[in-house]
N, C-alpha and C positions, 0 to 999 in steps of 0.2 A: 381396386380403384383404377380408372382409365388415366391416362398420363395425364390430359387436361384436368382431374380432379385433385389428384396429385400436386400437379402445378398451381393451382389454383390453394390447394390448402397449406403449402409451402408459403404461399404469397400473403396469407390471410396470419401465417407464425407470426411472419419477417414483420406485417403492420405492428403489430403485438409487441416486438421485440422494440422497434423503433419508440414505439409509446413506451416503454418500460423504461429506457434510457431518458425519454422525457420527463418524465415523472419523477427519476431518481436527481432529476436536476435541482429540488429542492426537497429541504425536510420535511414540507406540509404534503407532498403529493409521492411521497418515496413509501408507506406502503399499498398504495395504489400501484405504482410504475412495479412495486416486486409480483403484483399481483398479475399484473398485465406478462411481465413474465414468465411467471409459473404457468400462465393458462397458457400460451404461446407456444413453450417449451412442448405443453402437453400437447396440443397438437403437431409440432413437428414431431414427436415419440410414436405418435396414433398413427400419424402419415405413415412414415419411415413400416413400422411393423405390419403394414398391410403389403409392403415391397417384396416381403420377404415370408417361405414355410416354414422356415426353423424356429417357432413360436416359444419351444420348451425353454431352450439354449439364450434366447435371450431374453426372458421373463425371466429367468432363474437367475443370470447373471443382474439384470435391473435390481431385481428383488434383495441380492446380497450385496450390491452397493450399496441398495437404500438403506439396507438394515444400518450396515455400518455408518454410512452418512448420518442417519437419525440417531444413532448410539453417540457420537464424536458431537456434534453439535447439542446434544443434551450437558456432553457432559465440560465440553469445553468453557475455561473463563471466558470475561471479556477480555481481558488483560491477555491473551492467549488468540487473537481473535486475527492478528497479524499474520504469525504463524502458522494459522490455520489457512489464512488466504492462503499465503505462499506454495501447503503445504497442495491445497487444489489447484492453482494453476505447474506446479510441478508433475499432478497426475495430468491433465489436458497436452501436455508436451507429449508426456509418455505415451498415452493414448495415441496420438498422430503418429508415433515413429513406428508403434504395432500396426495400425492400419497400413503404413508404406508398405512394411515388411513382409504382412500379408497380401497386398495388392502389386509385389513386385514379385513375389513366389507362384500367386494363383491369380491372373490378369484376369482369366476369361471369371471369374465367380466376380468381378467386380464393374462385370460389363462392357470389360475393355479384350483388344484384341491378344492373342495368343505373344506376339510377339510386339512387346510396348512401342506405341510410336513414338516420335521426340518429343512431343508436346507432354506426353504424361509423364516421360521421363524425366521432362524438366519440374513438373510440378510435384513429382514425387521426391524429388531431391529438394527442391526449398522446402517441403512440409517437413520432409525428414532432418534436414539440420536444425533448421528454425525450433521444430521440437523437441531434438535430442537437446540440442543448448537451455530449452527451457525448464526441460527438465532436472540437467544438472544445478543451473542455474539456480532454481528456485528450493532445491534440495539446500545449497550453500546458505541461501536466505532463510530458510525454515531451521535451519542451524544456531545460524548465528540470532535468530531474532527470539526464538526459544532459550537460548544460553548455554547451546549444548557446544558451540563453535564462541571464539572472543568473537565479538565485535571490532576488533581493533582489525586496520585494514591489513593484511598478508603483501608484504611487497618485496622487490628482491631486484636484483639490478639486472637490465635486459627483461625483463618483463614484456613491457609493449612488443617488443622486438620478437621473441617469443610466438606471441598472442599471434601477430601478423603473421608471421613463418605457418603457423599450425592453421590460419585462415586460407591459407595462399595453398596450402596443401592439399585443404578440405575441398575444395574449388579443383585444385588438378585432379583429385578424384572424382569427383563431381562430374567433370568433364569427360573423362575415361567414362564414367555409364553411361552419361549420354550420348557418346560418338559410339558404345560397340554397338554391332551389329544385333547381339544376341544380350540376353541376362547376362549381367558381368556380378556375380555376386562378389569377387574381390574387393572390388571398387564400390560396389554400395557400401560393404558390411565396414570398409576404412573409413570412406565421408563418415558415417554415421559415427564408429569408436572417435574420430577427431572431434566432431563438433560435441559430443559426452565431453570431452576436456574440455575443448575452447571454453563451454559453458561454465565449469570451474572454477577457469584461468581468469574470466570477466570481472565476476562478481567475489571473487575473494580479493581482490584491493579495496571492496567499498567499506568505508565503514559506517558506524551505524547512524550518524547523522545524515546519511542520502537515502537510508534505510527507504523511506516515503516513495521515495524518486526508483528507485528499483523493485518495490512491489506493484507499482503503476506500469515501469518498463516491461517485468513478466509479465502483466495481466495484457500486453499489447501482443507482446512476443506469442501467447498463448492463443490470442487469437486468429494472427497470420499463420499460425499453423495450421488451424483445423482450415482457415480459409484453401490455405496451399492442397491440403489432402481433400477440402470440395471441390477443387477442380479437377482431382484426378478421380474422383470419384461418380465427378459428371452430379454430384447435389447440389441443386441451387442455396438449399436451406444452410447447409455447413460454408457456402461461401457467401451469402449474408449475413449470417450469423456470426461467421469468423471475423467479417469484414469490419461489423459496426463495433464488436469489442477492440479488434486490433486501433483502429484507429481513434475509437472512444480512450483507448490506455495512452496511446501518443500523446492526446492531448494533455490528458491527465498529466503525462511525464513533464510534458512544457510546463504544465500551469505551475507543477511542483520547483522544478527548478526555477521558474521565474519569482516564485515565491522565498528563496534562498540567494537568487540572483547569482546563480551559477548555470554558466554554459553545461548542457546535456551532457557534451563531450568529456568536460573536466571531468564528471559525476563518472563517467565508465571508463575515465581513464584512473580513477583513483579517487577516493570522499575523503571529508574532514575525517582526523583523527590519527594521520599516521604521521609515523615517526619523525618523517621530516619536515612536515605539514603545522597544522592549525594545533598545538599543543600551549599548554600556559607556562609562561615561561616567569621564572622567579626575576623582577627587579630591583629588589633588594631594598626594595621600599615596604615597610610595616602597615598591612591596614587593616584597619579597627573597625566594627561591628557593633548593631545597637542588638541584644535578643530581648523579646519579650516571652510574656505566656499565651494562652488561648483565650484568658477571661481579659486580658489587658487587651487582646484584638476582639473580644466580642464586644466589649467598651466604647469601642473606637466605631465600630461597625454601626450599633444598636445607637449611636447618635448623631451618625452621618446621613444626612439625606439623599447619596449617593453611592452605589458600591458598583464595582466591575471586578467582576471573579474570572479568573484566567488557569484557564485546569490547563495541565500537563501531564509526561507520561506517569509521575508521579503520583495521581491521583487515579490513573489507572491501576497501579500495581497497588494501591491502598486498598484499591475498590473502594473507593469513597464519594462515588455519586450517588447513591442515596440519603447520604450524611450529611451530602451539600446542597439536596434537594430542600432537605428539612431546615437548612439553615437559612437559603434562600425565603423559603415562606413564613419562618419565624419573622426576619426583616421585613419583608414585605409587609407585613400586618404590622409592624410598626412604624408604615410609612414611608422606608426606604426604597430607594430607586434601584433595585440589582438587576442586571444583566451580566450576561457572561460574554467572553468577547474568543474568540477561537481563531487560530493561524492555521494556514492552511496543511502546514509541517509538522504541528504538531499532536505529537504519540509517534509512532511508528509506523501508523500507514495514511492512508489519505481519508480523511472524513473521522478519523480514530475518535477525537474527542465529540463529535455529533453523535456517534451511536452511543458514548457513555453517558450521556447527557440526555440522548433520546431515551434509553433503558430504564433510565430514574425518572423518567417521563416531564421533564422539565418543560415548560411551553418554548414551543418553538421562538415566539416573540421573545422571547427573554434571551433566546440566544443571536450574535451578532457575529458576522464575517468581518476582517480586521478593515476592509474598507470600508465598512459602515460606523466601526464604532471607533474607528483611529484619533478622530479631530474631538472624540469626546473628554480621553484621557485624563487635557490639561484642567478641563471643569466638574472631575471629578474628584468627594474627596478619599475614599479610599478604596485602593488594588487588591486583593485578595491573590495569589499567585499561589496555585497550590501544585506543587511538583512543576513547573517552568524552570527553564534555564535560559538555555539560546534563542529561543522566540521572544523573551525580553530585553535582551542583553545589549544597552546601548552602546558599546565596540561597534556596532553596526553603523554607527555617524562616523565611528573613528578612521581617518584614512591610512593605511597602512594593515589595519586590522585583517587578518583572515576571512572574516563577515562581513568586512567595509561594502556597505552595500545591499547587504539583505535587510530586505523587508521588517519594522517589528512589531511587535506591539508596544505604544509607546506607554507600559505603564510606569516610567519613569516619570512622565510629566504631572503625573497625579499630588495630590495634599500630598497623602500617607500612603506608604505602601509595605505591604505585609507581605514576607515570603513564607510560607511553608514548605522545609526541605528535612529531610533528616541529617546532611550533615554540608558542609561548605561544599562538598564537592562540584567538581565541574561538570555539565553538559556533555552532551555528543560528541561537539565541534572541541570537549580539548580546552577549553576557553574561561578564565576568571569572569565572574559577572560583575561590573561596575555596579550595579544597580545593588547592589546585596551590602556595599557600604556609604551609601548616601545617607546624608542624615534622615532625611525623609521615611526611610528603610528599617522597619522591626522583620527581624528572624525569627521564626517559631520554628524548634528543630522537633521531630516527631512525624511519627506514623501518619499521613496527612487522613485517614479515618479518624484516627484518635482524637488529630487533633481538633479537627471539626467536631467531633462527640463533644468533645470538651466545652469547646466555644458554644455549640448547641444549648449545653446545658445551661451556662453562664448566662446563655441568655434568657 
């Protein structure tokens, strides 16, 4: 292909790419928009392989990714669906720091001159930190969000202080490659071991309540990488490409912390959940609880003209969207009003409870963002809350409260409201929930599959 055809089909990905992210902007046009990206992707793949002779070498490589990509996503949960992001934008970090390494060892195979000019040197040094950090990074989050690492945040005194030292380092070396004269591989091969830690050092203070907030932050981080190593690579396609993820996760990162109503900063300087932090603290006051059963909440349900169901990670780890599919349209056909009402924090990552909800193929309409369905609450007469904590948890009016602040869902203003939990424990955030002792409030403790079976049948 001539460069102009090139150019031109790189140009016709990036529309592709653009529309993909459009589309993924809501649930009725998101698999269109994965669609618009798959064919995108395929053309920048089609482009890129006509640049190059070595046909075997990277067919063969495509090939044993795809396998294993198609083997892991076959076999993967939903409930697992977190950690699987994290565990791919950890390989995209990687990826970027292999390309530096390779395009710092063999300049001329990458179309650049024998001896790097500064311009590439600066771009191969922020692709290469930006992606080793992500890489660790995201390693730390595929840990902890799988259970193979606590959740509880890692913190130790001098920390920050630490963090800055090892940045400030990473930067002097940094500096060193870009002023020598010649390859200074010392100095690459030190930036890159520091920014492998700094990534570490970041994300092991979070804990799993900002979990949301730093799968958004890698998936940005992931993209200024490959942006940074499309410039040294002179591709247009990997610095549109890099560009509209990194900045599509930025956003994401605000919307998430504005939805917790937590500064960015606080979130990577340390999340809910640690020791000295947001924990529930006993005060000495006894409080009392109403439980019921599943057939006493299908009673309540089966005769209300209104329901609002509020899934949590809970009902992920049941695996109970199909359960609650079926109970949804049991009510329905007898006249009930159900919707589901969804925070933008809750599960573990961003959109978590859409795609479980989308799986079990629930109508879109039936599902509601908390500013559409907030003001409905108080005219509602019964909450369904199945695995929720802190996206209900009215401490969030309370001032002094660690959540003072965050956004919720107010299904405390409702008639009647039902929690399904297996046991009192607390949330993310560390936190007693008021809402779990109002009178208004029956507890159903159990399997939140079960316990939907249950009510299913009752009804």
């Amino acid at each position: 292909m001539s460069a102009n055809m090139v150019a031109l089909a790189y140009l016709v990905a990036s529309v592709f790419f653009i529309l993909a992210l459009k589309g993924l902007s809501s649930p009725e046009s998101a698999r269109r928009g994965n669609l618009f990206g798959i064919i995108g992707m395929g053309i920048a793949v089609a482009t890129t392989l006509t640049l190059t002779q070595n046909w075997p070498l990277i067919l063969g490589c495509i090939a044993v990714g795809g396998i294993i990509g198609a083997i892991v996503a076959q076999r993967v949960q939903m409930t697992a669906m977190p950690e699987l992001v994290a565990f791919m934008h950890s390989l995209v970090g990687l990826a970027a720091v292999f390309i530096a390494v390779a395009a710092v060892n063999n300049p001329v195979s990458f179309g650049l001159p024998e001896t790097l000019p500064a311009g590439s040197k600066l771009e191969l040094f922020l692709g290469t930190f930006i992606g080793a950090m992500t890489w660790s990074g995201s390693v730390i989050a595929f840990l902890k969000l799988s259970g193979r690492m606590s959740g509880t945040p890692i913190v130790f005194t001098g920390q920050h202080m630490i963090n800055l030292l090892l940045a400030l380092i990473m930067i002097g070396f940094g500096l060193w490659f870009f002023f020598s004269d010649t390859t200074n591989w010392n100095a690459f091969i030190a930036m890159t071991a520091i920014a492998f830690i700094l990534g570490f050092m970041i994300i092991i203070p979070i804990g799993g309540a900002d979990m949301p907030v730093v799968i958004s932050m890698l998936n940005s981080y992931s993209g200024w990488a490959a942006a940074g190593i499309g410039f040294s690579l002179g591709n247009p396609m990997l610095i549109i490409a890099g560009s509209l993820v990194g900045s599509s996760g930025a956003i994401l990162s605000y919307i998430m912390c504005k939805a917790m109503n937590r500064p960015f900063l606080s979130v990577i300087l340390g999340g809910f959940g640690s020791d000295g932090g947001a924990v529930a603290v006993d005060d000495g006051v006894q409080k009392t609880y109403r439980s019921g059963s599943a057939e006493d909440a299908a009673f309540l349900m089966g005769n209300a003209d209104s329901v609002i169901i509020v899934p949590g990670y809970g009902l992920a780890v049941a695996r109970a969207q199909h359960a609650v599919k079926e109970l949804a349209e049991l009510l329905h056909e007898k006249g009930v009003n159900v919707r589901f009402a969804i925070h933008p924090v809750a599960g573990r990552m961003p959109g978590h409870m859409n795609v479980l909800l989308a799986e079990a193929e629930i109508p879109y309409e039936q599902v509601q963002e908390m500013e559409e369905i907030n003001s409905d609450f108080s005219n509602t007469d019964v909450v369904l809350v199945l695995g929720a904590n802190d996206v209900v948890n009215p401490a969030a009016y309370v001032a002094g409260s660690p959540i003072y602040g965050m956004p919720i869902l107010d299904a405390h203003k409702a008639r009647t409201v039902m929690v399904v939990k297996r046991s009192m424990a607390v949330g993310y955030a560390g936190l007693d929930n008021d809402l779990f002792y109002m009178d208004k409030t029956m507890m159903i403790f159990g399997d939140a599959k079960k316990v939907v079976e249950h009510m299913v049948k009752a009804l």
